[in-house]
N, C-alpha and C positions, 0 to 999 in steps of 0.2 A: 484644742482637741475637744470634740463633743463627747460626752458623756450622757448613760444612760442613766434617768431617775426615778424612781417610782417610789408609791409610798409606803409599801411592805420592806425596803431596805433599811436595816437594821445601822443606823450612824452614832460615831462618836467624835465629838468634835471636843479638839487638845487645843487652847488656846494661850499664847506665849502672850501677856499683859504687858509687858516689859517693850517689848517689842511696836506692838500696836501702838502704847501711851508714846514714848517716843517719836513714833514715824509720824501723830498724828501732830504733834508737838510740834515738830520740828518743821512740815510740811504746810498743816494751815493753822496751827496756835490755835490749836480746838482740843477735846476731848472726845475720846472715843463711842460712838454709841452699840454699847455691845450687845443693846437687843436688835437693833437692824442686822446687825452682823449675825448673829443667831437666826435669826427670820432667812437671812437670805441665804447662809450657811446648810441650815438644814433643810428648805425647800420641800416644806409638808412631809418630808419620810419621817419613819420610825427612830424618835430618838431617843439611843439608850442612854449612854451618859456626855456628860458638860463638864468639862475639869478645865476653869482657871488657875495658872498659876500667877504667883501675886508674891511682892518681896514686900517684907512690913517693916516700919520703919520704929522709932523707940516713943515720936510723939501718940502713934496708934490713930492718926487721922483715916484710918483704911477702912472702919468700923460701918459706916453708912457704905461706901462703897459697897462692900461686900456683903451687906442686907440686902444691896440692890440687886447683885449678881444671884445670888439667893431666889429670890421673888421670882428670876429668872427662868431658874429651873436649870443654872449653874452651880456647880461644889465649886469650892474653893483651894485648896492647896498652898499652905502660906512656909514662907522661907525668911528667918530674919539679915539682917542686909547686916555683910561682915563687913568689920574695921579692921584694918592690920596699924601695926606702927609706921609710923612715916605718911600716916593717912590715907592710903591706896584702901579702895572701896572694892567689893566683891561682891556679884548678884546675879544669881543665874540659873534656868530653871530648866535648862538641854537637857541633862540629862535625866532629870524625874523626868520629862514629859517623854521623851523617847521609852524610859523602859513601862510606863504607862500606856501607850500607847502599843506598843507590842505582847504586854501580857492582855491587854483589851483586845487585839485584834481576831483572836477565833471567834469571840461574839460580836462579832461585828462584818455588815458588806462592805461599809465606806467609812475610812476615816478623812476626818477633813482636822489640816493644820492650818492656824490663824496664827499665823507667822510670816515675814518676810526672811528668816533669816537663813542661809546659805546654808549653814551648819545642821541645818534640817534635811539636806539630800540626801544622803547616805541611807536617812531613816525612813524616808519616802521608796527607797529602791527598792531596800528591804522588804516593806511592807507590801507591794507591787509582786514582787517574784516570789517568795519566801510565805507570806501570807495569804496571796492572792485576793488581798483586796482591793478596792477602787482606793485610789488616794486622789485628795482634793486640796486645794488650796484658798485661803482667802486673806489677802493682804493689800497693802499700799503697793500697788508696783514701783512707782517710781523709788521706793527704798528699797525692796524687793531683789534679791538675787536672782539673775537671770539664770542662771542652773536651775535654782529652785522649780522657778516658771518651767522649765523644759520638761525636767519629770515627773513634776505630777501631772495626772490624768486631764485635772481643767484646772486653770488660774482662774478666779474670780479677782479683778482689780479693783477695787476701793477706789480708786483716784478717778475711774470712767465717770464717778457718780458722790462725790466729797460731801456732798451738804444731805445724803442719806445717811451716811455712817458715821459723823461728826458732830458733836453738839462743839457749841461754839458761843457762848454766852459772853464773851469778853467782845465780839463782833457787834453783838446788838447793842451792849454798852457803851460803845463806841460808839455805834449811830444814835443811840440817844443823849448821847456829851454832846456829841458835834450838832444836833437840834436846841440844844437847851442853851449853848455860845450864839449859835446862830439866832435864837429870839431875845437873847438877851441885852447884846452886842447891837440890835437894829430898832428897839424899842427904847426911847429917853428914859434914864435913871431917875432924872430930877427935873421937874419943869422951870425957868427960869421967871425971876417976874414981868419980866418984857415979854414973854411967851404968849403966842395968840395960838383959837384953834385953828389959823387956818397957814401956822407952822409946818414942815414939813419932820419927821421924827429925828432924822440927823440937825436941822436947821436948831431944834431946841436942844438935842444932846450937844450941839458944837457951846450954844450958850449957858450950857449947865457947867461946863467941865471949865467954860472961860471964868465960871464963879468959882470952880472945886477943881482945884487942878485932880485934886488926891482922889478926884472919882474912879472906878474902876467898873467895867460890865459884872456885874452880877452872874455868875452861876450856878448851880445848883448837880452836887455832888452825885453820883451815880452807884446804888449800893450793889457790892456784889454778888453772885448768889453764892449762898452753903452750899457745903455740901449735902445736906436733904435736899434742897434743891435740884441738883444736879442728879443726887438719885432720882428724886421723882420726874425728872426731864427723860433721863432714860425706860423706866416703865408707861411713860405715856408714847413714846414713841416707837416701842415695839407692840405697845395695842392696838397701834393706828391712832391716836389719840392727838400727836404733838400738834402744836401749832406750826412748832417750828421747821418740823417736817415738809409742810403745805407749804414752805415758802421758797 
């Protein structure tokens, strides 16, 4: 459904973290990039407020995160993560963000939910009849509730477009492991003394290893990024800035 947009509309965009980090997890083993998601979200209008909700955990690794979101010109909103006996875990941020979202909604034209989660329609109706505002959406479709997608105004799908809204730094490390086997593994370890230069590089690794059984290819470790890192990956790619973006 098309949707009217201009830049005098007054937006509030309710962002379920929980949600997102999952689907993004689960779908391409990446992390979410929530300044593209912001960029494309808000689409030059007027934005009034940015409220992530975020569940913390006891080691506090969420601290860079949430500077980044910050930097963003996102608040934050944090819930600590319940333990019951028997170990069953509890985490969930429905309904702060629903009744957020409706006491927000007479200051607001358009709200937009960054959520795929079903449990969200009721609240999208509401705000549609009862508020008379535009309601938007922006998630993973393929994890995405198809109700969801019916009633709000426009789905934006995350999935038409993955390597915009997804850092993925464990992908590139990957391709740099499998470059760094592959010159290691086709380059001699050790030259043998029968070795000429006009040897072939496997012909000498075959008479290195006939000396050294115990040879092994050499490879060289891949370190992974922090998380400053991964915040600073997110502020340079909603500057326009990333590399990673371009590629």
């Amino acid at each position: 459904m098309s949707v009217i947009k201009h830049k005098e509309q007054r937006v509030g965009i309710f962002i379920d973290t929980q949600n997102l980090y999952h689907s993004a997890k689960n779908l391409y083993h990446a992390r979410v990039n929530f300044g593209a998601i912001m960029k494309e979200a808000v689409a030059g209008r007027s934005l009034i407020r940015a409220i992530a909700y975020v569940i913390t955990t006891e080691s506090g690794e969420e601290k860079n995160f949430f500077e980044a979101l910050g930097k963003l010109g996102i608040e934050t909103k944090t819930k600590n993560l319940q333990v019951f006996m028997g170990g069953a875990k509890k985490a969930d941020w429905d309904v702060g963000l629903a009744v957020d979202a409706i006491s927000l909604a007479p200051k607001l034209d358009t709200i937009i939910i960054a959520s795929g989660d079903g449990d969200f329609c009721p609240l999208v109706e509401y705000l549609k009849i009862n508020q008379g505002c535009q309601v938007e959406v922006i998630s993973f479709g393929k994890s995405s509730s198809a109700k969801l997608k019916e009633v709000a105004d426009e789905f934006i799908d995350m999935c038409e477009n993955p390597k915009k809204y997804v850092i993925n730094p464990s992908m590139y490390a990957f391709q740099n492991r499998s470059t760094d086997n592959r010159i290691s593994s086709e380059a001699p370890q050790v030259m043998g003394e029968n070795a000429t230069e006009d040897m072939q590089p496997d012909e000498s690794t075959r008479l290195s290893k006939a000396r050294n059984p115990k040879l092994r290819p050499i490879t060289r470790g891949v370190q992974k990024p922090s998380s400053r890192d991964l915040a600073k990956s997110i502020l340079e790619e909603f500057s326009g800035g990333s590399e990673a973006s371009k590629k």
